[in-house]
NUPATI-466668 format. One record per residue (C-alpha): residue in one letter; x, y, z. Coordinates in nm, 3 decimals. Each point is the difference from the previous one (the first is absolute). Last residue first. Layout:
N
NODE   marfi        xx        yy        zz
NODE       a         X         Y         Z
...
***
This chain:
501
NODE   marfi        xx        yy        zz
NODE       x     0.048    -1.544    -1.982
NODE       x     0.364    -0.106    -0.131
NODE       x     0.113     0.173     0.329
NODE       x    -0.243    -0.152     0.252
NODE       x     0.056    -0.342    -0.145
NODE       x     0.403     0.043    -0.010
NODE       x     0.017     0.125     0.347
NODE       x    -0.277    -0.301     0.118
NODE       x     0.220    -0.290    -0.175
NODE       x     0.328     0.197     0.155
NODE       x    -0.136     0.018     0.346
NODE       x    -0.126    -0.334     0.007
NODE       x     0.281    -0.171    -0.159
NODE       x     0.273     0.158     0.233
NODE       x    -0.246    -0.139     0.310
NODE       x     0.046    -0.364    -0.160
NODE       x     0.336     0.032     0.012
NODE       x     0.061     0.170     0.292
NODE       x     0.343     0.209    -0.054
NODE       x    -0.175     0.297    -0.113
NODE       x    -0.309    -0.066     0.256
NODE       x     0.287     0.057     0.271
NODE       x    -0.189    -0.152     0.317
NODE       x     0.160     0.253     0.297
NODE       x    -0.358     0.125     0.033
NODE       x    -0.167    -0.343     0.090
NODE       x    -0.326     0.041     0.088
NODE       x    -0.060     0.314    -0.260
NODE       x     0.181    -0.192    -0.285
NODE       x    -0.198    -0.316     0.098
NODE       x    -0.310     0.199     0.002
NODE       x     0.116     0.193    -0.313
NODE       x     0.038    -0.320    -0.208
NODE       x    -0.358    -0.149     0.104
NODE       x    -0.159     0.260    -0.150
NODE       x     0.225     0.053    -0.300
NODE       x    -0.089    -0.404    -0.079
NODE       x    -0.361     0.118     0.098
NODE       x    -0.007     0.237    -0.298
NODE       x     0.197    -0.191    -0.212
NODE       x    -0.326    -0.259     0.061
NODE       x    -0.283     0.240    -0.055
NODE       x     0.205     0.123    -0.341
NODE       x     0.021    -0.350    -0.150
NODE       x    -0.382    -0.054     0.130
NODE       x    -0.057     0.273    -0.175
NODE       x     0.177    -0.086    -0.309
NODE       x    -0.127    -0.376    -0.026
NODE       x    -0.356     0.111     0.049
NODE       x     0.057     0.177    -0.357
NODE       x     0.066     0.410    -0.125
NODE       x    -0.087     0.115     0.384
NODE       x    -0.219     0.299    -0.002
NODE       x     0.029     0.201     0.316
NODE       x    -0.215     0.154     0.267
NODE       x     0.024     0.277     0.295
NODE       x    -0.259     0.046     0.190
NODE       x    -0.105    -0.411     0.015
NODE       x     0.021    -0.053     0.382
NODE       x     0.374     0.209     0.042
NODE       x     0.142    -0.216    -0.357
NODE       x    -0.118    -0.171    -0.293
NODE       x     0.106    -0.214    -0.233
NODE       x    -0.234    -0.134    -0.264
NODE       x    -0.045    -0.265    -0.272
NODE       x    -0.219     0.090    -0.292
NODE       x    -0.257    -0.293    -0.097
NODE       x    -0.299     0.220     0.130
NODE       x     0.186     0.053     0.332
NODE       x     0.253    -0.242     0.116
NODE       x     0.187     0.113     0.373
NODE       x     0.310     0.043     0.125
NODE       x     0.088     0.141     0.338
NODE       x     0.250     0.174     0.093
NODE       x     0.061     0.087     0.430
NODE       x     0.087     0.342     0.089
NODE       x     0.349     0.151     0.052
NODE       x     0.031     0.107    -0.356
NODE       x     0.344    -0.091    -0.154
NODE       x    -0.043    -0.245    -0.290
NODE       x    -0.364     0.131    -0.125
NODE       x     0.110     0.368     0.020
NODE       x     0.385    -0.070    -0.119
NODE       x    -0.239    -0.159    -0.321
NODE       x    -0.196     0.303    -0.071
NODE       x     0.268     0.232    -0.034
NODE       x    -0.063     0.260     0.331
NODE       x     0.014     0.412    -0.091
NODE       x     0.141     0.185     0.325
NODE       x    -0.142     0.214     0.232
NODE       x     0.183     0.269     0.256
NODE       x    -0.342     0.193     0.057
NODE       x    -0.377    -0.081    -0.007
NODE       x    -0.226     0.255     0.034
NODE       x    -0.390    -0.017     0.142
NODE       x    -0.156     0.356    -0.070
NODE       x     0.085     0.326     0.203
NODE       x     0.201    -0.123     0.225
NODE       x    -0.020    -0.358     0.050
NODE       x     0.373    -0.207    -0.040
NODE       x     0.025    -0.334    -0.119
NODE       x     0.379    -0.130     0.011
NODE       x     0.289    -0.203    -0.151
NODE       x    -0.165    -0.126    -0.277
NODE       x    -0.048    -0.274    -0.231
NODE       x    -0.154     0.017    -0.383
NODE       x    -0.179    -0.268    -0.226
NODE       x    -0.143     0.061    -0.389
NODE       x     0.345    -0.112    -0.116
NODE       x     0.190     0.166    -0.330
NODE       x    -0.151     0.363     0.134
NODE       x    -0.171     0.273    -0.241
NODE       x    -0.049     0.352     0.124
NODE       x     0.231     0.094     0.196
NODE       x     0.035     0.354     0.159
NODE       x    -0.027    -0.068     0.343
NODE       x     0.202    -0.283    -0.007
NODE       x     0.312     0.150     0.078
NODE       x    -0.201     0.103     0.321
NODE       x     0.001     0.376     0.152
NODE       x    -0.392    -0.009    -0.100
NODE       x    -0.100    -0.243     0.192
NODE       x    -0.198    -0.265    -0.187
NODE       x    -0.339    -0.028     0.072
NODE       x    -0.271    -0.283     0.153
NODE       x    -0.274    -0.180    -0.013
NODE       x    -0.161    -0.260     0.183
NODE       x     0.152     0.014     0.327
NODE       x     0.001    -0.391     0.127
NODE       x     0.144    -0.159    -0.297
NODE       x     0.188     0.323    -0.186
NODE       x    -0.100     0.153    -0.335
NODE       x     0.192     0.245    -0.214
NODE       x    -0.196     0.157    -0.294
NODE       x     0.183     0.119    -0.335
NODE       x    -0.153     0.265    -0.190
NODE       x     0.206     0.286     0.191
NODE       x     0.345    -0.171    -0.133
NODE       x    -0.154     0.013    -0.413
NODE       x    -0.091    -0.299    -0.125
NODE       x     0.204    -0.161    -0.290
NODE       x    -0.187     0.025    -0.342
NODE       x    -0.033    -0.325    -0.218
NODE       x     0.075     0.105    -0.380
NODE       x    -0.275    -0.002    -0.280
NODE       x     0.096    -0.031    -0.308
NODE       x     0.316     0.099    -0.207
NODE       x    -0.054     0.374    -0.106
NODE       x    -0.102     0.063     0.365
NODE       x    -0.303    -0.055     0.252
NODE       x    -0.019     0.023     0.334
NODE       x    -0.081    -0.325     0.238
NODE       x    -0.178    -0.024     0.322
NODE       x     0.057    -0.329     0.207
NODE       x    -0.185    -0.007     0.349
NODE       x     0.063     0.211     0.307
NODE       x     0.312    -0.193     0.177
NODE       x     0.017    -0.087     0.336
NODE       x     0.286    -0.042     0.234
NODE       x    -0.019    -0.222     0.235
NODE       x     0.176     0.086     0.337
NODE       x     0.173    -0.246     0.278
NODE       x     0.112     0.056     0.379
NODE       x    -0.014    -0.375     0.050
NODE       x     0.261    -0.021    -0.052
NODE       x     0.321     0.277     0.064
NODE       x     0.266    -0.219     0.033
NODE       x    -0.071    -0.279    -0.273
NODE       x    -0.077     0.243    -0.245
NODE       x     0.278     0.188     0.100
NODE       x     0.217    -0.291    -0.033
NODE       x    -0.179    -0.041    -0.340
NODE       x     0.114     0.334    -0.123
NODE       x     0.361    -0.074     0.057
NODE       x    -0.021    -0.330    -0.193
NODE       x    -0.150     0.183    -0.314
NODE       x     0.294     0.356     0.064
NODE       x     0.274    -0.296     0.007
NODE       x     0.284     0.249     0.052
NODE       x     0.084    -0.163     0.384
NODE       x    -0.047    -0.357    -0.177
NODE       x     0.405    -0.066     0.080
NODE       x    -0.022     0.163     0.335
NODE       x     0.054    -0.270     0.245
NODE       x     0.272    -0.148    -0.214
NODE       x     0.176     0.311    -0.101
NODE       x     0.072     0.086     0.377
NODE       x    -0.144     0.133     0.276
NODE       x     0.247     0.231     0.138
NODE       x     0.077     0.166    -0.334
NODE       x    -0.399     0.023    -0.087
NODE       x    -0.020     0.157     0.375
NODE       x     0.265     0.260    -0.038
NODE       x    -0.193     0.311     0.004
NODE       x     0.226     0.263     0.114
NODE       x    -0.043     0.221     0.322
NODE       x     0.158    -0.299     0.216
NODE       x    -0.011    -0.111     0.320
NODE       x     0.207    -0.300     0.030
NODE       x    -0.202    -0.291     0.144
NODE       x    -0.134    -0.139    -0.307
NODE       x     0.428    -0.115    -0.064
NODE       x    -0.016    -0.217     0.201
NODE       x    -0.232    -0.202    -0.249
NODE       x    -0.287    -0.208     0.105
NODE       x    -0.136    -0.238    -0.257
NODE       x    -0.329     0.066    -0.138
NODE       x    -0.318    -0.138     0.143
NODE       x     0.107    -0.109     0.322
NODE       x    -0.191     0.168     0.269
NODE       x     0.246     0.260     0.088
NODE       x     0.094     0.054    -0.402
NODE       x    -0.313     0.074    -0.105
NODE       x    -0.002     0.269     0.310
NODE       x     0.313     0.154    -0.134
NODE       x    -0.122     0.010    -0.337
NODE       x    -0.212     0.255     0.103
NODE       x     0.231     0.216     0.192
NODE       x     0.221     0.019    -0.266
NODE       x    -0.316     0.078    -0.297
NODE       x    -0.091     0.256     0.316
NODE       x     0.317     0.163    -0.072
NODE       x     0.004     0.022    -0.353
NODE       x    -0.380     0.136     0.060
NODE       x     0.118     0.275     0.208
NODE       x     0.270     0.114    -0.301
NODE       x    -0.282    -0.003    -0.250
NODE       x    -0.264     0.194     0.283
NODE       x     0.341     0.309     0.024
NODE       x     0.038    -0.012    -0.413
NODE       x    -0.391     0.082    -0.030
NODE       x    -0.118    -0.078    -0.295
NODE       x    -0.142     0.290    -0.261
NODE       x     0.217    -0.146    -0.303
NODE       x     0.260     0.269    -0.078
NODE       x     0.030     0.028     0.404
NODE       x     0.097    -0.387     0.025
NODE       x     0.236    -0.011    -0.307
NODE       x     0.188     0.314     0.120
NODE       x     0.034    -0.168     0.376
NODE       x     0.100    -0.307    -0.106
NODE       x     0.294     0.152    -0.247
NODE       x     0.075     0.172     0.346
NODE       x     0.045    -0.321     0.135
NODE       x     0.245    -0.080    -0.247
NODE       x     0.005    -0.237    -0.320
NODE       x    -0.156    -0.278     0.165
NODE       x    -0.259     0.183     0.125
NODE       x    -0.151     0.052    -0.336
NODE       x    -0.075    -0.372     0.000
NODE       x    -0.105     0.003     0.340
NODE       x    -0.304     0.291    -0.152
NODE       x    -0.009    -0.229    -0.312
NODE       x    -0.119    -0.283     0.207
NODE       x    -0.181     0.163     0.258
NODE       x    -0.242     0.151    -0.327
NODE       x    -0.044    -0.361    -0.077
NODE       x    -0.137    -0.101     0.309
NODE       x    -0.184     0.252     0.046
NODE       x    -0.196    -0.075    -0.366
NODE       x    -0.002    -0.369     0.096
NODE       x    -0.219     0.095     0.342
NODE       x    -0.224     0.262    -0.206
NODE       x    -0.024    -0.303    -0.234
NODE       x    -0.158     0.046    -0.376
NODE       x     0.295    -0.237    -0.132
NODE       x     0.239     0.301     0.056
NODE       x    -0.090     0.388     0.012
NODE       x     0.350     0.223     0.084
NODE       x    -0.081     0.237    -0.230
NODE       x    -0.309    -0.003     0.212
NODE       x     0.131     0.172     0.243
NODE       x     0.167     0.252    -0.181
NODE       x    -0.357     0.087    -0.123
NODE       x    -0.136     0.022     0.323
NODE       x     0.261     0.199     0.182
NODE       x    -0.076     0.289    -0.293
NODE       x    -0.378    -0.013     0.031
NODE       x     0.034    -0.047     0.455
NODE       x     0.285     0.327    -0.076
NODE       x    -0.193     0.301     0.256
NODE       x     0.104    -0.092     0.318
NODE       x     0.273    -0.295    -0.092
NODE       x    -0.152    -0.388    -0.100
NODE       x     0.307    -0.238     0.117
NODE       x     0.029    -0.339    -0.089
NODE       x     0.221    -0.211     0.281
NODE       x    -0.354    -0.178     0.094
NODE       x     0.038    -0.033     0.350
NODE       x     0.061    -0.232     0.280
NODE       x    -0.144    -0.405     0.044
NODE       x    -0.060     0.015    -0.387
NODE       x     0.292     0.188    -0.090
NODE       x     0.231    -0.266     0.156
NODE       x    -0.183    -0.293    -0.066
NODE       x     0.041     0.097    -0.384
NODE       x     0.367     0.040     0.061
NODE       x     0.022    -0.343     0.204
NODE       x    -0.209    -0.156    -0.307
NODE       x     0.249     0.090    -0.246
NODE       x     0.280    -0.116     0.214
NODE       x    -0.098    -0.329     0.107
NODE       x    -0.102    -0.104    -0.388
NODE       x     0.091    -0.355     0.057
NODE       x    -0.345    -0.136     0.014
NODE       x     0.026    -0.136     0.402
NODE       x     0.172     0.339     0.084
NODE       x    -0.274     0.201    -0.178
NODE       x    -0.286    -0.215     0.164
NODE       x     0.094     0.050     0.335
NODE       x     0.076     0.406    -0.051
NODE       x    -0.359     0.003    -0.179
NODE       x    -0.211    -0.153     0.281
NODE       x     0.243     0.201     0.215
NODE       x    -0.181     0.268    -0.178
NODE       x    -0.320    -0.147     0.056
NODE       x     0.056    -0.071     0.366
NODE       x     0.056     0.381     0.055
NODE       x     0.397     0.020     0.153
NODE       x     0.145    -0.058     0.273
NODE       x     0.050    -0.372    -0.102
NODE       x     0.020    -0.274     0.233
NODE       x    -0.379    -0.007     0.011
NODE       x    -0.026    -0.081    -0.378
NODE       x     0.250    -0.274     0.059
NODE       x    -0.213    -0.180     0.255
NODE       x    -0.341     0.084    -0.262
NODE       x     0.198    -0.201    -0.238
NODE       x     0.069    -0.306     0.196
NODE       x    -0.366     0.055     0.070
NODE       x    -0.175     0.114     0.298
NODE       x    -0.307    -0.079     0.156
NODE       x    -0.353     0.152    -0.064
NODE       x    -0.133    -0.372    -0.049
NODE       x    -0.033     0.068    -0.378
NODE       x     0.376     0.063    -0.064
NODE       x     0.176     0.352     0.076
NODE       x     0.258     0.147    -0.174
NODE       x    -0.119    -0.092    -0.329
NODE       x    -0.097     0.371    -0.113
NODE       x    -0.364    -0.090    -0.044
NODE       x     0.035    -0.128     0.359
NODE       x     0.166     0.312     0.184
NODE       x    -0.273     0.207    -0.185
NODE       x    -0.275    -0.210     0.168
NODE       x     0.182     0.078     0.358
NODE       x     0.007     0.351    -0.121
NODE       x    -0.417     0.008    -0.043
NODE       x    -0.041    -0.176     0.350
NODE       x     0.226     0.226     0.143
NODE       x    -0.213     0.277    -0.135
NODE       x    -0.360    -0.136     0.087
NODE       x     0.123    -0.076     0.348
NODE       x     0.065     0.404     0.075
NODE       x     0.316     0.079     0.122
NODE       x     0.069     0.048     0.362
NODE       x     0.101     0.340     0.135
NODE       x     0.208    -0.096     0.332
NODE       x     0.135    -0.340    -0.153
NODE       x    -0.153    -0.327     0.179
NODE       x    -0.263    -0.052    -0.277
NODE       x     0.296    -0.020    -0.251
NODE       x     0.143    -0.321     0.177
NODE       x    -0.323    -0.185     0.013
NODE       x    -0.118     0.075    -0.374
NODE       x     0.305    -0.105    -0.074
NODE       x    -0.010    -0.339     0.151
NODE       x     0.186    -0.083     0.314
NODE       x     0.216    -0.332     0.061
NODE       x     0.304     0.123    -0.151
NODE       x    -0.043     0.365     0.109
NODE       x     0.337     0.035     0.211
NODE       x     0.147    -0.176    -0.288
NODE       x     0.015     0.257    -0.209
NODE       x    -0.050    -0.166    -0.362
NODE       x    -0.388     0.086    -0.027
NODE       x     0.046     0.335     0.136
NODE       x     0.202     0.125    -0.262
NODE       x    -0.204    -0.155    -0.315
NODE       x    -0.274     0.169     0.163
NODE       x     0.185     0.329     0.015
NODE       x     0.116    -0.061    -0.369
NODE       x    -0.384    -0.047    -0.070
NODE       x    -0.229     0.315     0.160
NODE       x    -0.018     0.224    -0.280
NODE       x    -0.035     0.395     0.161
NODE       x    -0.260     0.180     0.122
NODE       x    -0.107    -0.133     0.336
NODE       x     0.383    -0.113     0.151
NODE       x     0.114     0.379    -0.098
NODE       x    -0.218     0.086     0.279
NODE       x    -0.240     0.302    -0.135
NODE       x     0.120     0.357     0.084
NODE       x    -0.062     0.138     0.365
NODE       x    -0.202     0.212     0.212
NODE       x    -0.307    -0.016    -0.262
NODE       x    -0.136     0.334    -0.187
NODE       x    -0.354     0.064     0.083
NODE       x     0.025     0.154     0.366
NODE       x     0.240     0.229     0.032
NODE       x     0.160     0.046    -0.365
NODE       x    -0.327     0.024    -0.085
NODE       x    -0.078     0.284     0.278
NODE       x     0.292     0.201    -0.048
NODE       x    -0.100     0.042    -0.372
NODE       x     0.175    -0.073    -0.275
NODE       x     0.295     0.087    -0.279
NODE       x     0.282     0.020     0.293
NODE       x     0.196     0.280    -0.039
NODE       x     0.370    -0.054     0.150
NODE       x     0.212     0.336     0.125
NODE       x     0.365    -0.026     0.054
NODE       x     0.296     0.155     0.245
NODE       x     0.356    -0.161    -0.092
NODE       x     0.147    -0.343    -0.006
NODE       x    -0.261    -0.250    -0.062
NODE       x    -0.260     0.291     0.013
NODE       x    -0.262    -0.116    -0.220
NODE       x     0.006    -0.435    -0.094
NODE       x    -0.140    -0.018     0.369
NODE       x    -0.317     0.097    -0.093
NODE       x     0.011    -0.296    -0.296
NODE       x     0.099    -0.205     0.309
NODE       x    -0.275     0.057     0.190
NODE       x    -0.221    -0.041    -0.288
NODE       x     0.107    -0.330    -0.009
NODE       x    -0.078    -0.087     0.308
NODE       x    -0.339     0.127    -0.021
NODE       x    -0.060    -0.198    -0.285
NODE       x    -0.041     0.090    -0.306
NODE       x    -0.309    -0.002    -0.211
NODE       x    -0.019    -0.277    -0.274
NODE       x     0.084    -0.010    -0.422
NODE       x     0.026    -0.341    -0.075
NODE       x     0.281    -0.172    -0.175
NODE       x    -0.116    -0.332    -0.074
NODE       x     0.155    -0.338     0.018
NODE       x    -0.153    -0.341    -0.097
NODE       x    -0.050    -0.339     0.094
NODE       x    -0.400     0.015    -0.053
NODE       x    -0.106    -0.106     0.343
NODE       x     0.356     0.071     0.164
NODE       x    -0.074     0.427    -0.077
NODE       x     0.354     0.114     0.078
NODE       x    -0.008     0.423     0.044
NODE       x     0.267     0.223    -0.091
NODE       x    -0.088     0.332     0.132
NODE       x     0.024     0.312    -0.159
NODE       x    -0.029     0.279     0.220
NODE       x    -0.259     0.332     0.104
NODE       x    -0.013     0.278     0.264
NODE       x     0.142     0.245    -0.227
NODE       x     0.268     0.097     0.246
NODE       x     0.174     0.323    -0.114
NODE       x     0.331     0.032     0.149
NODE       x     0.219     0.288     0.002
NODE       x     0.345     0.104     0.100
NODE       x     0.183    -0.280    -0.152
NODE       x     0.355     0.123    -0.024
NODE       x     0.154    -0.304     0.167
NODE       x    -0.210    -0.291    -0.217
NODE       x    -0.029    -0.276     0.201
NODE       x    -0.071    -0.314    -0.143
NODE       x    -0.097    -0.383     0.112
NODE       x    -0.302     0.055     0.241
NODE       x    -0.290     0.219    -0.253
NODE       x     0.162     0.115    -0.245
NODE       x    -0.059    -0.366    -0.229
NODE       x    -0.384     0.137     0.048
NODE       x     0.002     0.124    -0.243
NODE       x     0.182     0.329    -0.156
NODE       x    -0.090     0.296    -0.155
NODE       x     0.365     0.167     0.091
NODE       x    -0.016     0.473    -0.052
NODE       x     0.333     0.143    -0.017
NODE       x    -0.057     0.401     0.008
NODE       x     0.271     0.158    -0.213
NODE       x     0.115     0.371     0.109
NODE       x     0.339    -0.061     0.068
NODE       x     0.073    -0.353    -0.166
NODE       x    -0.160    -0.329     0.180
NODE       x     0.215    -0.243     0.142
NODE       x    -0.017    -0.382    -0.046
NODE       x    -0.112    -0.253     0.166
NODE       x    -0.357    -0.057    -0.218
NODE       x     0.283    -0.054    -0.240
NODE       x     0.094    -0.377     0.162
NODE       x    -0.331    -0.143    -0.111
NODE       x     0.123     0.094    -0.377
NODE       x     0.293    -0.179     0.066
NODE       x    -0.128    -0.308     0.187
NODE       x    -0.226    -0.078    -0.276
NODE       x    -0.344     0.065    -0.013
NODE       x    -0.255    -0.295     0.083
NODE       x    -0.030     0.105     0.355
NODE       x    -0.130     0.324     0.016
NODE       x     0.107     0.348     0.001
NODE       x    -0.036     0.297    -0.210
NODE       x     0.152     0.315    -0.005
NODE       x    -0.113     0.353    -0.144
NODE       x     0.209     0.292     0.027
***
């Protein structure tokens, strides 16, 4: 009997490596390193310790992940041993010699502090007020395993594309907020901008899968079948959008009885147990907003509850764009910048019918995906957009970069050009080229075509209007921009631009 176990399957099929074998059934777990501390299996006799892990490593240089394959520690070897003979006799084969795991093979793993991204615990420090006349650099060279300079460095530039910190290194009204919430400062990037856009509980769902788990499921031996049901799900080429949606029907299902839920969830590989975390974390999440102001606080967040009540709790009011799939794909934009990808086309072919000649669309593997500082790029294959071939908008954001065996990018979302111009944390600047007025944005990467002067200086100044808008949103939390008339313009001008795009 064959079981696997990882993270990324559900908590049911995790749950089998539990259970019994028949009379004369060996039960045989490949698992990673997931074994290692949080399970113990009570009729594990064996262990055999290949010697090797995936590691997720944080290279600050290029702001990217990778999963690299290293030796274990001693340490962890140690507890592989220990894995054998929980609660009866066990044996443990370990894939290498005595002398490696003597003198090659370190005493313990890498610090967490040297592989992973360094900003929410910046954002931390710089609010304690133990540190208030310290720099970073200062505080971090006091911890037992200091990081390296080149890596705080690299987060404090990250803190600055994001807007939390200005050009000094000191923090914004923003930045304050971003270190209020427990959560990655470009998902609170999103929470802020979802309760200031009245779509609160769209973007508390997508913050919710984003700072967990995807809900999709992909069962030993069903990745084709998981796929497909996936992307019946597909919306506005988003992976974010396409979550989104299949929450949606999943609490629509719900409604009718939680064992409705349940049916809908298994017919479409998600994982009913992840849906029913992500309700809660939706609670917990607009908990926070409400703690520094951004929604009102309701008793009634208090209750622990299994269902998701947060549109019910929030209102109409701060969710009346909540189905606005344009709007919600320009939050993103404006959460996840600069973490941008151009998509390349090859150049027009055309077959021939009865007609003429028709333009041909390019097949998904002709595409090319190019980032600023990485060049090029490929879509992972468990995207929605892995299989598209023609997009309205040459511009995608994502969630992550990942290096295993090529560059990936995961969680990405196609961008309309004009949420990109309107919501990018970098300064616009317009320019005239050979009669053709420009905009362009991050030192001329990314470029647009304005019509006349008169529209891009239109768009530079809604731009700053929005600018100027959050700060005193962001100052002033309790400021109802619904109420505000001049706020109420600035939202709804910006909606309506972004959705007639």
């Amino acid at each position: 009997m064959l079981v696997p176990l990882h993270s990324t399957l559900s908590s049911e099929e995790q749950s089998l490596v539990f259970k019994k074998p028949g009379p004369g059934v060996r039960k045989i777990v490949l698992s990673t390193n997931i074994a290692e501390t949080s399970v113990t299996i009570d009729d594990c006799v064996f262990v055999i310790d290949c010697g090797r892990m995936k590691e997720k490593r944080f290279d600050s240089n290029r702001n990217m992940e990778s999963l690299d394959l290293v030796w274990v520690s001693r340490a962890n070897a140690k507890q592989r041993r220990g894995r054998a003979g929980r609660v009866m006799a066990g044996v443990c084969i370990h894939l290498y010699t005595s002398h490696r795991y003597t003198y090659h093979i370190s005493e313990q793993p890498v610090p967490e502090i040297h592989r992973v991204p360094l900003e929410q615990l910046l954002l931390k420090l710089k609010i304690l007020p133990l540190f208030m006349d310290m720099n970073v650099h200062e505080v971090l060279a006091k911890t037992i395993e200091p990081p390296e300079k080149q890596n705080i460095d690299g987060a404090l530039s990250r803190l600055q594309d994001v807007g939390a910190l200005d050009k000094e290194l000191e923090l914004t009204a923003l930045g304050k907020h971003l270190a209020s919430l427990p959560v990655d400062v470009r998902i609170g990037k999103l929470m802020l901008f979802g309760a200031i856009f009245c779509c609160v509980d769209s973007a508390l769902t997508m913050a919710a899968f984003l700072s967990h788990k995807s809900p999709f499921v992909a069962p030993f031996g069903k990745k084709t079948e998981a796929d497909a049901k996936r992307r019946e799900f597909a919306c506005f080429n988003s992976d974010q959008l396409t979550t989104l949606r299949a929450y949606r029907k999943w609490q629509h299902a719900m409604k009718s009885s939680s064992y409705a839920g349940l049916v809908f969830a298994n017919e479409n590989f998600l994982s009913h147990k992840t849906l029913l975390m992500l309700a809660d974390i939706k609670h917990q999440l607009l908990g926070f907003l409400a703690s520094i102001g951004f929604v009102p606080d309701v008793p009634a967040l208090r209750k622990k509850t299994r269902n998701d009540s947060v549109a019910a709790l929030t209102g109409d009011e701060l969710n009346s764009n909540g189905s606005n799939d344009r709007l919600l794909a320009a939050i993103l934009c404006a959460a996840l910048y600069p973490n941008v990808v151009k998509v390349l086309t090859p150049e027009k072919s055309f077959h021939m019918q009865a007609g003429g000649a028709i333009p041909r669309q390019p097949n998904p593997d002709e595409l090319k995906y190019k980032t600023k500082t990485d060049g090029y790029v490929a879509m992972h294959p468990s995207s929605v957009n892995f299989t598209v071939g023609y997009y309205a908008s040459p511009y995608l954001v994502y969630q992550e970069k990942m290096k295993t065996s090529r560059v990936f990018i995961r969680e990405c979302s196609m961008v309309p050009q004009v949420p990109l111009l309107l919501f990018s944390g970098c300064n616009l600047v317009v320019e005239l080229h050979n009669g053709t007025f420009t905009m362009s944005l991050s030192d001329g990467w990314i470029m647009f075509q304005a019509e006349s002067h008169e529209v891009a200086e239109m768009l530079k100044a809604i731009r700053q209007e929005l600018v100027n808008l959050l700060e005193e949103k962001i100052n002033d939390p309790s400021l109802n921009l619904l109420h505000y008339e001049k706020g109420n313009r600035i939202i709804k001008t910006i909606v309506q631009i972004v959705t007639k795009d």
